[in-house]
N, C-alpha and C positions, 0 to 999 in steps of 0.2 A: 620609415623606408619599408616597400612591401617585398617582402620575400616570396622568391620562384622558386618553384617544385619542379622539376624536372623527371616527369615518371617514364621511362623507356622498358617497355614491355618486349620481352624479347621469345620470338615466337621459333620454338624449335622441333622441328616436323621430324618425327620418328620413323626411320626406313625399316620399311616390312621387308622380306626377303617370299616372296612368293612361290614353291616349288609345283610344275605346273608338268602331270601325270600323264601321256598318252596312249591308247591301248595299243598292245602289243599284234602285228600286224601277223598268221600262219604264215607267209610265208618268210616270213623274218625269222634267223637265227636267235636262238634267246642266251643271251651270255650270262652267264652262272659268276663268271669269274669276275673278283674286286678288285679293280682299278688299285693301284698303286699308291702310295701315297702321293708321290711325287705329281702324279697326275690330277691327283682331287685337289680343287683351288679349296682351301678354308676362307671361309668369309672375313674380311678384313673387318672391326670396331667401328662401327661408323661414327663418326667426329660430327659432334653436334654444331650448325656453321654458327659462327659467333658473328656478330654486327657488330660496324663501325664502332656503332655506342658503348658496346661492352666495355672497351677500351679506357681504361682508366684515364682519366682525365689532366690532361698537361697541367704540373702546379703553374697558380694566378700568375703571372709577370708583375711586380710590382709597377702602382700606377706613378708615371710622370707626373710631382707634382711643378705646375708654370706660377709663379708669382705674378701676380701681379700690382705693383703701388698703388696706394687708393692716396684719394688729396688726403687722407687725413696722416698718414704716413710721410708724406710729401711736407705738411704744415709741424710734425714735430721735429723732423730733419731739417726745418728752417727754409725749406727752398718754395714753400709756394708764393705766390705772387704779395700777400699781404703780409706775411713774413717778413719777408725781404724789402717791402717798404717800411716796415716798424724798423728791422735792421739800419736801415738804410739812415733812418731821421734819426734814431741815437745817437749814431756816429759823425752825426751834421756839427761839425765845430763852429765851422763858416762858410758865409753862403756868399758868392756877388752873381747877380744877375739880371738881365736886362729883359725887359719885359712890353707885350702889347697886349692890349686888353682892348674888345671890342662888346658894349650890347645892343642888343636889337631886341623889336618888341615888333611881333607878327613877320620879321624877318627884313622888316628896316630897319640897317643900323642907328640908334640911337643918340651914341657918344663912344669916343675914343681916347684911349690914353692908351702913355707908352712912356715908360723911363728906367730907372735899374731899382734894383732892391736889394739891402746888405741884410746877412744876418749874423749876430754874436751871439752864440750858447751860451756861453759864461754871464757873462753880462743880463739874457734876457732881452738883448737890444737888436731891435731891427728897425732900418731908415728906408723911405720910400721917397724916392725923386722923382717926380712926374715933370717930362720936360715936353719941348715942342718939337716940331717936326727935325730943326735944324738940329735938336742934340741939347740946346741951353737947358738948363733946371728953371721950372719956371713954381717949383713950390717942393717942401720938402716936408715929411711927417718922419718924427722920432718919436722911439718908444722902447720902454723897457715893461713893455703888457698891463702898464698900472695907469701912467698918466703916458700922454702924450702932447708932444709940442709940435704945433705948425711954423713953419719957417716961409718965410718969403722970397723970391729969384736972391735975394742978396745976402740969407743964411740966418735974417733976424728973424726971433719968433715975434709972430702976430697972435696968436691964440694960446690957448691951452684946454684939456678935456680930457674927461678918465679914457680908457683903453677901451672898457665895452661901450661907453656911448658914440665914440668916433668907430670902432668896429660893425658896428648893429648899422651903419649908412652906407656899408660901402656895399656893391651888388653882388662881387665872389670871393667871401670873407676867406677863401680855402689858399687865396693867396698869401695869405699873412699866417699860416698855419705852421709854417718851418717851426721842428722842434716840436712842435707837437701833431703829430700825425697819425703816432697812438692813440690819444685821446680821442682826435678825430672819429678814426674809425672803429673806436668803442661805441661810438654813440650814432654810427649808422647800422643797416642791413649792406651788406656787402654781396654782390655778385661779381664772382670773377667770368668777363666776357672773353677776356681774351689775357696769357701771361702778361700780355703789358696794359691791357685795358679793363680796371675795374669802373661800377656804378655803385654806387652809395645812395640808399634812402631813407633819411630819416628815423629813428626809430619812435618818436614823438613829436609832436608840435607841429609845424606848417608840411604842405608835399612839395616836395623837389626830387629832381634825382641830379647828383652830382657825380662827372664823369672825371677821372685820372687818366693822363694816358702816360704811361713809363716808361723811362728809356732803358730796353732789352737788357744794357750791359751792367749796369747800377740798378736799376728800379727808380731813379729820380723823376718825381712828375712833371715831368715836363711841359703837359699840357691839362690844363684845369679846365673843365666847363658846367658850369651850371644852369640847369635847364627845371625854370620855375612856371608851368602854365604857360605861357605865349612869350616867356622875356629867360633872353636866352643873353649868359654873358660868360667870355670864352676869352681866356688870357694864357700865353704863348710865351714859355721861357729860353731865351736864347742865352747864347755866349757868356756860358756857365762854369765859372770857380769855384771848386769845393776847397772848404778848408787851406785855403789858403790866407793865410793873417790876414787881417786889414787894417791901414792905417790908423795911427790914435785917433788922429781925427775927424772920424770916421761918423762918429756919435758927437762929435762939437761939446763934447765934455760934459754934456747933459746928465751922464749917469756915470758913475768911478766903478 
């Protein structure tokens, strides 16, 4: 910090008293006699004028210090936006919700689904019903993240296939991420766009950016979109239960 000097030179003009003689005129009386005291003015001390500056200077006011929050104050109090989604997926016991899922590639849609999604903490188990326009289940996937069973419109399994190799096909893996959304976002770049709208990228392997959009009151992400080069796939969570139980047979007993 550079330090001011402040040098106030104070210039003080010394009064002469000038006593100024005229000669005495013949036909002027010449007076002999000494004035009085009373009558002789003594010179008053002349007071040397002192400036503004002299003036000793008012003590500092102490300064207002304003706070202000920075996000990283914000992130150890818990409330910034990724926070309170890590918060938010801890505390996810159970999940039911119904879902639309659209992609498009150069901005024709390409394919469409739409059905509900359960999710069990405990367990590890979450079911995916992809049904048809009218509401029927026209196919159903179970998993407890290790294997996974396909079910057909009537509840029978048709297939079977570990977790990552049916995961790695589908086009917004970020759907099936309930419960882990720490993880998630350990293993992107995060930019928060807006409190409820973060972007995610990658922090290795292929480029994408994947958008969350959260809802204000919880942080639930309600809206998922991944945006990979020209193919863009964008699923929409509605009519959403937290934590609330779900049925036993819910998982069709696949997993205890």
């Amino acid at each position: 910090m550079n330090r001011f000097i402040n040098n106030c030179g104070i210039a003080v003009g010394a009064v002469m008293l000038f006593a100024c003689t005229g000669a005495q005129s013949p036909e002027m009386p010449v007076v002999t006699e000494e004035p009085s005291q009373e009558t002789v003015s003594q010179p008053r001390p002349v007071t040397p004028a002192v400036k503004p500056a002299d003036t000793p200077p008012a003590a500092p006011q102490p300064t207002q210090i304003i706070k202000v929050e920075t996000p990283e104050k914000e992130q150890i109090a818990g409330q910034s936006p990724v926070e309170r989604l890590k918060a938010w997926d801890k505390n996810l016991h159970f999940l039911r919700t119904d879902f639309i899922q659209n992609s498009s590639f150069e901005r024709v849609v390409i394919s469409r689904s739409q059905g509900t999604l359960f999710y069990d903490q405990a367990k590890h188990a979450l079911r995916l019903d992809t049904k048809d326009t009218d509401g029927a289940v026209i196919q159903s996937a179970v998993t407890d993240k290790r294997k996974i069973f396909i079910l057909d419109e009537k509840g029978k399994e048709v297939s079977q296939l570990s977790w990552q190799e049916w995961q790695q096909g589908q086009p917004n893996q970020a759907l099936f991420d309930f419960g882990n959304y720490t993880e998630l976002l350990s293993r992107h770049h995060v930019k928060v766009i807006r409190p409820d709208f973060l972007a995610l990228t990658p922090k290795e392997g292929e480029e994408y950016t994947l958008y969350l959009t959260l809802r204000p009151e919880d942080y639930f992400p309600q809206g998922i979109k991944l945006v990979s080069g020209d193919m863009v796939t964008q699923a929409e969570l509605t009519h959403i239960q937290q934590n609330k139980p779900l049925p036993q047979a819910t998982f069709g007993g696949f997993f205890k």
